[in-house]
N, C-alpha and C positions, 0 to 999 in steps of 0.2 A: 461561354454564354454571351450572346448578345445583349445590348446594354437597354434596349427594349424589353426584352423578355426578361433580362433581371431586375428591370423596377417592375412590369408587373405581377412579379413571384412576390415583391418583399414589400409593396406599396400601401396595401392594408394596415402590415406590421409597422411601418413607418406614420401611419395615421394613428394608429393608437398612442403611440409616442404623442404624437402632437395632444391629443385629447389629454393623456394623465398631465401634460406639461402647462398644460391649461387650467387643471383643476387646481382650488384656490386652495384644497387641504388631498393630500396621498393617503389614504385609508391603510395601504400597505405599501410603505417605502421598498421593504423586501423584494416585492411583486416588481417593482417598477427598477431596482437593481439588476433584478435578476434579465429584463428586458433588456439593460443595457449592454450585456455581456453578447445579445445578440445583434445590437448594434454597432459594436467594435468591431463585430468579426464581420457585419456587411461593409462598413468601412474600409477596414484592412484588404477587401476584396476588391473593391472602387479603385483605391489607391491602387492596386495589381494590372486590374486590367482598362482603368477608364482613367486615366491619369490628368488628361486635359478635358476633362466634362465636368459641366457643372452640379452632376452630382455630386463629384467630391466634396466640394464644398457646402451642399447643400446636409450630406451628413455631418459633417464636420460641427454646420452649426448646432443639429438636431444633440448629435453626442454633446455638446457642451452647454446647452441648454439644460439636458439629462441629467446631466452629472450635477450640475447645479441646482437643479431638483430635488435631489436624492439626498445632498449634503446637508440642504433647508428644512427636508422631514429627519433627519439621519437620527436613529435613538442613541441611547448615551453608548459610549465606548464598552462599556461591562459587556454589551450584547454580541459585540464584534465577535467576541471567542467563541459564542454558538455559531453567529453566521459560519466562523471560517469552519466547524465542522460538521455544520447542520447545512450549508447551501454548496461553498467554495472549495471545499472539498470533493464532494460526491461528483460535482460537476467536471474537476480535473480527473475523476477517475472514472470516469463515462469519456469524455474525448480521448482518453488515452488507452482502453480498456484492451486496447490488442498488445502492448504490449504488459500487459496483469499477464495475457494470456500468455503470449511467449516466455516469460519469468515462469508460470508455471508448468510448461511444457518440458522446459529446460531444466527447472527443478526436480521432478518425474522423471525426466530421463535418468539423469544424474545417479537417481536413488534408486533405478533398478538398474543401474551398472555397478554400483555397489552393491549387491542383492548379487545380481551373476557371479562377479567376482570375487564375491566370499562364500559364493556355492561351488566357485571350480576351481578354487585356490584356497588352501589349509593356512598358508601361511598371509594372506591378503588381509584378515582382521588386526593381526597384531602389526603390519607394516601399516596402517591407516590408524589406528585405536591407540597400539605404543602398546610393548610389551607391560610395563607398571602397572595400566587401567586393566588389561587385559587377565592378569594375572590377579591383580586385587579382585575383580569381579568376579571371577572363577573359584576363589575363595570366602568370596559373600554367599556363591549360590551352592556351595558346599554348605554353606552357615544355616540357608535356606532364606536368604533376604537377599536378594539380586538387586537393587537398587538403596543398598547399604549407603553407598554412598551417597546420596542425598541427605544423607544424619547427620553427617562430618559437620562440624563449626554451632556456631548459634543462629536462632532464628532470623535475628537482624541482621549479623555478618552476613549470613549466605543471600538473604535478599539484596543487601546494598552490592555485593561481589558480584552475582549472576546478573544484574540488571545493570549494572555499567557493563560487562563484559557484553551483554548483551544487544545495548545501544552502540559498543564497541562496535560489533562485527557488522549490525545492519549500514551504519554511516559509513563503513570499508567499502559494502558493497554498494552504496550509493557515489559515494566521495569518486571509484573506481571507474565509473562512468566515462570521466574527462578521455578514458583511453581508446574510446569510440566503444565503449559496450564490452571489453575483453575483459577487464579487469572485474569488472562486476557479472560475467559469466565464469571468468575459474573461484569468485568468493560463491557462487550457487552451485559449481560444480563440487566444492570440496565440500562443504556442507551437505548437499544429497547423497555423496558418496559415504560419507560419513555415516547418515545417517540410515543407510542401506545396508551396510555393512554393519553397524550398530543392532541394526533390528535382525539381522540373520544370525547374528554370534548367537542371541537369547533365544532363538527360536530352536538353532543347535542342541541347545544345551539344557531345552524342550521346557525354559521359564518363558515365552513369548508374552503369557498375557501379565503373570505376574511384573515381569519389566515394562508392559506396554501400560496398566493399571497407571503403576506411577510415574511413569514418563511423560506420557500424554497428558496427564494433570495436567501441569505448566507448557506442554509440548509443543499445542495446540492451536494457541497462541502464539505460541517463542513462532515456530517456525514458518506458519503461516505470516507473521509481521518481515521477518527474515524475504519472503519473497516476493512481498508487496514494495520493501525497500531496493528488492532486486529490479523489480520493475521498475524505479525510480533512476536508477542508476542504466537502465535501459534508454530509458524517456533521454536522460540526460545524453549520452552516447548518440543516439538521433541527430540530438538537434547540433551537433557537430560534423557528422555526416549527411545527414541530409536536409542541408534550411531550407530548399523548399525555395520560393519566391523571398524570402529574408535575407540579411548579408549575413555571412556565417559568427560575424560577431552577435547582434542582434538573435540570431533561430538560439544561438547558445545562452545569451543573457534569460532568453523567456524557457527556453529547456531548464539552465537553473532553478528558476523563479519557482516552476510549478514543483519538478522535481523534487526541490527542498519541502515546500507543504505535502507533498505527497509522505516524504519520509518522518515529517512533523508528526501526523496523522497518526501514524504507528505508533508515535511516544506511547499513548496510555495504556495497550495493549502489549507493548514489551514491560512497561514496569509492574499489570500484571500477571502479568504471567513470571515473572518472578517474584513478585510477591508469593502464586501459590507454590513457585518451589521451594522457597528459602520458609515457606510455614507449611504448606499444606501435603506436599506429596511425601517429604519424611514420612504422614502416617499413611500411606498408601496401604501399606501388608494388614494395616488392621482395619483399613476403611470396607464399609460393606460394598461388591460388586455395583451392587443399585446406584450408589452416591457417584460412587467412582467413574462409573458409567457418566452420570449425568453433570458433572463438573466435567469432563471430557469434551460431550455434545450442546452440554451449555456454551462454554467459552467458544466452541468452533460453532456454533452455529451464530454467536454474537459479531465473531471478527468476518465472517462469512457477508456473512446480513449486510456488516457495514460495507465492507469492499467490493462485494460483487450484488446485490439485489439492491441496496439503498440507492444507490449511484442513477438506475434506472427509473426508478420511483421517482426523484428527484428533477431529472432531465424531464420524464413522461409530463411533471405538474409544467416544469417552466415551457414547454413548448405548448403545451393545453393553453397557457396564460396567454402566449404572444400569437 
């Protein structure tokens, strides 16, 4: 784009700037934050393509006028932990939203090649599952309690065990990243197949919903956070492959950066979903369908909401503002 045409795209957005930086009190520091993130990224673009103009400069002042704005209204620090998952969040999951999409395409696929593979192979569950689970399970659903094992240990044991193990596997598949995205595609692969294969054994053995009732309790969540951290570990592989206009150390320090809050994000939503497995899906066989159902479609419609519909909600206010 020519250096014409791009001040008069952004030169309005840049006068408003000027106007809140003039005002003696900020009504909504938020609002005026959240402008500034759109002024890094006209910056970032100056600097790219207009290197010796004296636009550069001219944002440079504007950005640090901004900031200096911002930090004069700033409210107390307790508030920071909503911004980072009420603004700072949704907003790295709106710029980065294709690859949410590819982590779930990838995950999908995954799970109906485990699905094939244990409809045309007899012996494909117990090579994935391990004869022991396979075999104990096949004896619970004798028992007539397919997801017996859920009961094993005490309430607290089993939540504090599955939610470490849990934060375990998501941080593999982000951590996995560094290997340009491979590492953190066989952590999604072995988990969908897994989990493909998991769901056909009980459909075999015609307990589908009674394993799915209490699987999907905690499921829901678990797995869905599992591929939001896949997508993290995607994000991060990116920006080592491709920086783009950045030096590949630089596109990987900001691939980090965001990567890491993206994977932050998921905390509350792994720990619960193991909260309800280590308490609530033990009683799945006696919960009424109705409940069961709707602690299913609650949780997924809460982790849903946030990663994929809030995100746009969010972008929609701050571009309305600038």
């Amino acid at each position: 784009m020519r250096e014409v045409a791009f001040i008069r795209q952004n030169k309005e957005k840049w006068q408003q700037f000027e106007k809140a930086i003039e005002q003696k009190k900020v009504e909504n520091p938020d609002d005026l934050a959240n402008l500034y993130m759109h002024l890094i990224n006209d910056l970032a673009y100056a600097q790219t393509y207009y290197k010796k103009s004296k636009l550069v400069i001219y944002l440079n002042n504007l950005a640090v006028r901004v900031y200096q704005k911002i930090y004069q209204t700033k409210r107390e620090d307790t508030n920071l932990f909503v911004r980072f998952f009420k603004v700072e969040v949704p907003l790295l999951l709106y710029q980065y939203k294709k690859y949410i999409g590819y982590s779930f395409a990838f995950f999908i696929i995954a799970v109906l090649v485990g699905i094939v593979s244990a409809a045309n192979d007899d012996s494909f569950v117990r090579l994935i599952l391990g004869n022991g689970y396979v075999n104990e399970t096949l004896q619970n659903i004798e028992n007539g309690d397919p997801v017996a094992v859920y009961k094993s240990g005490s309430n607290w044991g089993s939540f504090i065990g599955i939610t470490f193990n849990n934060l375990r596997v998501g941080l593999l598949s982000f951590a996995y990243g560094v290997t340009g995205g491979i590492g953190t595609g066989y952590v999604l692969l072995q988990n969908g197949i897994m989990l493909g294969a998991f769901q056909y054994f009980f459909e075999q053995q015609d307990v589908l919903w009674k394993s799915a009732k209490g699987i999907w309790i905690h499921g829901a969540m678990e797995i869905f956070a599992i591929v939001i951290e896949g997508a993290a570990g995607f994000i991060l592989g990116a920006s080592i492959l491709f920086p783009k206009t950045f030096s590949r150390l630089t596109s990987f320090k900001k691939g980090m950066r965001d990567s890491i809050k993206i994977v932050i994000s998921t905390f509350p939503f792994t720990i619960a979903a193991g909260f309800l497995e280590g308490y609530v899906t033990r009683y799945a066989d006696v919960m009424p369908n109705f409940l069961a159902l709707l602690i299913i479609f609650g949780t997924l419609s809460a982790i849903s909401y946030y990663f994929l519909i809030y995100p746009y909600k969010v972008f929609k206010t701050i571009t309305k503002t600038s």
